[in-house]
N, C-alpha and C positions, 0 to 999 in steps of 0.2 A: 740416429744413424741406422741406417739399413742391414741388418743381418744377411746376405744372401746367399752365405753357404744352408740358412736355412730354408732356403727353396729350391737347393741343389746346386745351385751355382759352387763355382769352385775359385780359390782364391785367386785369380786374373782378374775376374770379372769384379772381386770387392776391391782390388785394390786399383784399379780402373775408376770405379765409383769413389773409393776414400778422396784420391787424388781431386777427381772432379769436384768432389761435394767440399771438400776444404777451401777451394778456390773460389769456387762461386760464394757460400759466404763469406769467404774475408774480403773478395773483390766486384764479382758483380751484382751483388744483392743491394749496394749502396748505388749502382746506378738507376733501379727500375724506378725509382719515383721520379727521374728528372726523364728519363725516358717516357714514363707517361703521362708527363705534365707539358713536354714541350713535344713529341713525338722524334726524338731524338734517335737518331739510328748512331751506336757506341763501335765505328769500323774498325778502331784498333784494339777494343778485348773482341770482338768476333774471330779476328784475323789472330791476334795474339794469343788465343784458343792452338795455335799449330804446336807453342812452348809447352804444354800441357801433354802433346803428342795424342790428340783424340781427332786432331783434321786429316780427312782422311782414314781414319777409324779402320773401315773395311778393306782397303786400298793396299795391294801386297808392297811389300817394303821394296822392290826394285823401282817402285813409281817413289816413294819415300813416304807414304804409309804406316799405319802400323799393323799390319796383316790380323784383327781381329777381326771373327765372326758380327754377324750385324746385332748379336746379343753383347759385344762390347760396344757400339757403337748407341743401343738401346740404353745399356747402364750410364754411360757419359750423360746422353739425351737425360735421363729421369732424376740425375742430380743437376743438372742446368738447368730442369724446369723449377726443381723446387727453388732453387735461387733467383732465377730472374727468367718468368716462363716466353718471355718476347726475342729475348735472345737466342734462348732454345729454339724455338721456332725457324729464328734463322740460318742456327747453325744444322737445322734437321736439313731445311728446305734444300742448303747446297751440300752435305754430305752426306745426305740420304738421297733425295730426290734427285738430284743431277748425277754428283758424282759416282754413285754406286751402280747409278743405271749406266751411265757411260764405262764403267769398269763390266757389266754382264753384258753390254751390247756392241759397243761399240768397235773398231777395227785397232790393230795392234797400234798403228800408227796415230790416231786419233785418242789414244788411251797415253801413247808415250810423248805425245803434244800437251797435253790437259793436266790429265791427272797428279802431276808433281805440283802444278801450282798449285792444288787444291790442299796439298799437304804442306806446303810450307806457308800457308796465308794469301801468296800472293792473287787467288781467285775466289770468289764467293760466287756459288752459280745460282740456279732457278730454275725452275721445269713451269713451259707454255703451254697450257693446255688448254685450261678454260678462257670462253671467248665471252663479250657482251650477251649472245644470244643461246650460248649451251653454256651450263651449270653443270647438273645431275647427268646431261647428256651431253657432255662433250665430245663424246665420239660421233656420236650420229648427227648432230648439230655443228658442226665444224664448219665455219665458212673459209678460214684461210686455206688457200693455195698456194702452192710450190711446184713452178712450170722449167722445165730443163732449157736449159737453153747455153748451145755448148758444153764445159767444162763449169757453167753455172748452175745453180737453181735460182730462179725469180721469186721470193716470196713477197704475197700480198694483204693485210688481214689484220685483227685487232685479236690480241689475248687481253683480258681482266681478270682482278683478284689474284696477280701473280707475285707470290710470296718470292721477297726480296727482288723482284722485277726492278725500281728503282736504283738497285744499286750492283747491278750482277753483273760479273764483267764476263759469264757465260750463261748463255740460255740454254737449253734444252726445248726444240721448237716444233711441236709439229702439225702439219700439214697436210692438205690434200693433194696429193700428186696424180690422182687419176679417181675426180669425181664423180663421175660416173658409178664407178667402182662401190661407191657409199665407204663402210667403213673398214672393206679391204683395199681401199685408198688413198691411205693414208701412210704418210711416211715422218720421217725426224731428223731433222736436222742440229747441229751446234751450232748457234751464234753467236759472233764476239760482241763485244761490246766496243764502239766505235764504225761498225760496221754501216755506209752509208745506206739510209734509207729505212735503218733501225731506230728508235725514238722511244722515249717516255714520253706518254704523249698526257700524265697525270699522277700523282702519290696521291693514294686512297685514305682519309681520314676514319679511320675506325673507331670503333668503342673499347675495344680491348687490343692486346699487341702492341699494344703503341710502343714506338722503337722499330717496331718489324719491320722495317718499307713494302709497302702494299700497294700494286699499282696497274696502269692498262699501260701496253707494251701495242705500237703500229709500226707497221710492215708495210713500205710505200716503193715499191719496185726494188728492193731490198735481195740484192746478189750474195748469194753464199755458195761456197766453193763446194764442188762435186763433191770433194773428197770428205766433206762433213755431213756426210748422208749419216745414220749410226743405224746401225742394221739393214736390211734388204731396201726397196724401194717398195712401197705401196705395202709394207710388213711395220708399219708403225706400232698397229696393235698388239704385235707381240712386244713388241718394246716396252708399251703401256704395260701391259700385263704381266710382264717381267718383275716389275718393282711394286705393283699396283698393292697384292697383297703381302709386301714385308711391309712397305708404307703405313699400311692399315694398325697393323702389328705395334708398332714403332711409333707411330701416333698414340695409341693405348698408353704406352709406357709413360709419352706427355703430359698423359691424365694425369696420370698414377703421382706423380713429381708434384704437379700441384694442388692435388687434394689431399696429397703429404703433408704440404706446407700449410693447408688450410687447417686443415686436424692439430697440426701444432700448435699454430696462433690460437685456436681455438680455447684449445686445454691452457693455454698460458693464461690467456681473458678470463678464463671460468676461473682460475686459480688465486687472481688478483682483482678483479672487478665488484666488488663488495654493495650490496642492497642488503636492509632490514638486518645492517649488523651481522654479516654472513660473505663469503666468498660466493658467488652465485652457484658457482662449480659445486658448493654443497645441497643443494636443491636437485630432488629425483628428476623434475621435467628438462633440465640444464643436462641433467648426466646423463637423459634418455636420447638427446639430440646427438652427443657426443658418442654415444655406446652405436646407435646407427651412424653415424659419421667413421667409425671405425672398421664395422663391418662392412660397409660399402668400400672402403678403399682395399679391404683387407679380401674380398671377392675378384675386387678389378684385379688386384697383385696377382693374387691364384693364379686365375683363368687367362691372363695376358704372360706370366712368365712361363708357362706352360704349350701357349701358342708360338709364343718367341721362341722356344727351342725346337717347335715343330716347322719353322722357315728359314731356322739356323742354313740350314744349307739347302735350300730350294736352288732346285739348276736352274741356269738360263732356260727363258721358254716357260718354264714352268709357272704354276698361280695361274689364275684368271678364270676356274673352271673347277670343279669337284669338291672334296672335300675339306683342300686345304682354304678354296677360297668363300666356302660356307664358314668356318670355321672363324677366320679373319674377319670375315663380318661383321659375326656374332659379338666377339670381341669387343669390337672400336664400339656395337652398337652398345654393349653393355656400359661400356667404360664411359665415352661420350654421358649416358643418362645419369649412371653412379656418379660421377664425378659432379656434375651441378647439383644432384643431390647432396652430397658435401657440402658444397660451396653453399648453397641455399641456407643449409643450417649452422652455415659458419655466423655468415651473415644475420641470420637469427639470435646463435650464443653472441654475437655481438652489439645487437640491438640497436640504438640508435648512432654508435659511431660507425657499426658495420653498413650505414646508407652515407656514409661520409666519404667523398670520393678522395679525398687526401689517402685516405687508412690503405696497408697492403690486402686486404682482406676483401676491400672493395675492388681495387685493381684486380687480384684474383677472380671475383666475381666476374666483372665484366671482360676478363680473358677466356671464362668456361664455357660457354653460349658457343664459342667455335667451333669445341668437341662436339658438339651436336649437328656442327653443320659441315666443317672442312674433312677433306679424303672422301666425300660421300653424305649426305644428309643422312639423319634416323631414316627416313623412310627409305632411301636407297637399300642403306645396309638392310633394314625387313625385307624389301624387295628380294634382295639376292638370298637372303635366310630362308624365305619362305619359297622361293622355286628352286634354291637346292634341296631341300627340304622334299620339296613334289617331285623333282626328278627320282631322288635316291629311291622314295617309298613306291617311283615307277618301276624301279629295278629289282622291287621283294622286299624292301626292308630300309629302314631310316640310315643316314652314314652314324660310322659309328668310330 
């Protein structure tokens, strides 16, 4: 169990976590092996996630919410990872990535449309971003367009890799609405799900996540109503950039949950797993795996719950630029690498059943690989570290 008044947290934020973390093992931790053995997506403990009151997390109680900072929304996140991190996943995807962005972006009326479903189960959303041909550069690589036409917008265009895509009865969509333009061109729409001209056009078979639904989403003259534009027209990227680096944040804490859980299973194996007449766990080189498996996760906690209270309240508009979003970077990039370092030596203390794809330790494994790659590859996050990094020591001196 997680102490968090010793990292300053104050008792909302533990007793948010206690909730969460009792639930998930008594309930959805017995689902992750049929989830990753059949790719199972579990829609009624995702949805029935609302009973718990963490859907909607950040979402003010007039929508039906429970008006926590996105540091309650992060602790919910980092006890559902340790339990079953494919779940987590999807519950980040629509109540971080959609629904929060549409509560900082969106118009009063598109906020008092939405957002209630999103608190009481009845909607699981998704954020469209990346396409077949932009990854790392989704903005500047963007081939879908959104052409006005009347009281419509036309979209046309292919997103991939879009968590929970397969089964989101809202998207979060965006577009090029004045190409030309490049990526001050770009605007964001909501899509429903049913929407003619809307499609799964595939579910992505992954190695990790399995449960998650992962898929490519096509847009085939696909009419969406004016009034679901979510901020300015051709001002998409403020939208992006709005969420961009809490996301970042809040993905770290992902880590944090399952290299929790690895470190556990770990210490249990070391403690029962007996060679030459001995617990293995009593052998220096077992303890030395585990003594760094501790500190790696016990670094990520640091330096991630520390950044999570410095975006606790980032205003709309804000991130995407300076300190705070060198800073977020730094982060995910730390966590993302500490984290498979874990994993790697879990699987080590485990030895020949930790290559057993049955064990949770393997499924663990092959869920970490992601942190390295989703909200941003390593190399993006060095990208953005090291030219903030060049700006700041432009301006006299490193951020600090």
């Amino acid at each position: 169990m997680v102490d968090l008044a010793r990292y300053g947290f104050d008792a909302t934020y533990q007793q948010v976590y206690d909730v969460v973390d009792r639930h998930g093992r008594a309930t959805l931790h017995a689902l992750g092996e049929r989830m990753d053995r059949e790719d199972w997506f579990p829609a009624d403990a995702v949805r029935g996630l609302a009973k718990l009151g963490i859907l909607g997390a950040t979402l003010p109680e007039r929508y039906g919410g429970a008006g926590l900072s996105v540091v309650g929304q992060a602790v919910a996140a980092e006890a559902l990872s340790k339990w079953n991190p494919a779940l987590a996943s999807s519950y980040l995807s629509s109540d971080n990535l959609c629904a929060n962005n549409i509560l900082r972006n969106a118009s009063e009326a598109l906020k008092s449309k939405y957002l209630p479903r999103f608190c009481d189960g009845s909607a699981i959303g998704a954020l469209g971003l990346t396409e077949p041909g932009a990854g790392s550069d989704a903005l500047g690589g963007m081939r879908t367009t959104a052409v006005r036409e009347g009281d419509h917008y036309v979209l046309n265009g292919r997103k991939l890799f879009i968590t929970n895509g397969p089964v989101a009865d809202l998207v979060l969509v965006y577009a090029k609405t004045a190409p030309e333009r490049g990526t001050h061109g770009i605007s964001a729409f909501l899509v429903e799900r049913g929407t003619r001209g809307f499609t799964v056009a595939q579910e992505l078979d992954k190695m990790g996540w399995r449960g998650c639904p992962t898929g490519e989403l096509v847009f085939e003259d696909c009419a969406v109503p004016a009034e679901n534009l979510v901020g300015r027209e051709h001002e998409g990227v403020a939208v992006v950039m709005s969420g961009l680096d809490i996301e970042r944040v809040v993905f770290a804490v992902h880590a944090i949950g399952i290299a929790e859980r690895a470190l556990e299973l770990s210490v249990e194996y070391a403690r029962t797993r007996r060679q030459f007449d001995r617990a293995i766990g009593e052998f220096q080189l077992v303890q030395a795996l585990l003594a760094d498996m501790y500190t790696d996760l016990e670094t990520m906690r640091c330096a991630t719950y520390q950044v999570l209270r410095e975006v606790e309240h980032l205003e709309p508009g804000g991130g995407g630029r300076g300190e705070v979003h060198l800073r977020t970077a730094a982060v995910l990039l730390h966590a993302g690498r500490a984290a498979m370092r874990v994993l790697d030596n879990a699987v080590q203390v485990h030895g020949g059943m930790g290559y057993m794809r049955e064990t949770e330790i393997n499924r663990l494994y092959r869920v970490g690989k992601i942190l390295e790659i989703g909200a941003g590859t390593t190399q993006v996050r060095q990208l953005i570290v090291g030219r903030e990094l060049m700006d700041s020591y432009g301006r006299g001196g490193p951020t600090r």
